[in-house]
N, C-alpha and C positions, 0 to 999 in steps of 0.2 A: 651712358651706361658703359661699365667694361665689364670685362672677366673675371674680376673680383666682385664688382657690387652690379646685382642683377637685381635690385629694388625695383627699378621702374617696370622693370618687363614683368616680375610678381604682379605689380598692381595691375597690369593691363591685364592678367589674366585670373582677375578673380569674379568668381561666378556665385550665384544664388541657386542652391541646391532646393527643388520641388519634388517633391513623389507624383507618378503618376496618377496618381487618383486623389492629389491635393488641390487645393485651391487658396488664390493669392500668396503673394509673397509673404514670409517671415525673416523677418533680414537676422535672425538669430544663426539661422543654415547656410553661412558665409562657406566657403570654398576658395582655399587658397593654398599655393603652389609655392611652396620655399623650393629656391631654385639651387643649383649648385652648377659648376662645368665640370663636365668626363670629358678631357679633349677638349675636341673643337664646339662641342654642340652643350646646349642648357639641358639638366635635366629634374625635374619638381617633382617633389615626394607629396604627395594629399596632407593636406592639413584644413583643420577646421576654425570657423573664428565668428564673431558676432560682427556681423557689420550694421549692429546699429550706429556701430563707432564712427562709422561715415559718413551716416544719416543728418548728420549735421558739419557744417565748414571748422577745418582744427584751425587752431588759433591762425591767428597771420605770422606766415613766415613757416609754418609746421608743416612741407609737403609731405612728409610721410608720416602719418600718422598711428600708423601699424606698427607694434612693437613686438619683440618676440612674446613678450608675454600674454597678447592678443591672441598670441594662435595655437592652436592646439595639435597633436598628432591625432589623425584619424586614423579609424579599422580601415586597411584597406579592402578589406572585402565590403564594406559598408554600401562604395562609389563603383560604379563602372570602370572610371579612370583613376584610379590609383597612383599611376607614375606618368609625366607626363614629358616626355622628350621632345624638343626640336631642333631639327636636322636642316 
């Protein structure tokens, strides 16, 4: 990973979005964090994405299989976390 390409650190931080009063996963309500650097530190703006896509192994040799076109802008009022910094 450097400071230009924060791919892997997106991936570690992508989450399956549940309502409180849902039940089981829908891997349709993917959660994922396009990263960007301010300075020294990462920072991810909410975005949304189907992770049925990962539901199955991408070909051999394809570890990143998230494209931008995978992903979506979310409302950010939609999520709790909306922008996601670390410091």
């Amino acid at each position: 990973m450097s400071a230009d390409d924060l791919t892997d650190l997106e991936y570690d931080l992508l989450f399956i979005h549940t309502g409180a009063t849902e039940y089981g996963i829908d891997m349709w309500i993917g959660i994922y964090y396009q990263l960007q650097t301010d300075g020294d530190r990462p920072v991810g703006q909410l975005h949304e994405m189907d992770m049925g896509l990962l539901a199955v192994p991408p070909a051999e040799g394809d570890l990143r299989p998230v494209t931008d076109k995978d992903i979506h802008e979310a409302d950010p009022d939609s999520h709790w976390l909306p922008q996601l910094v670390i410091e």
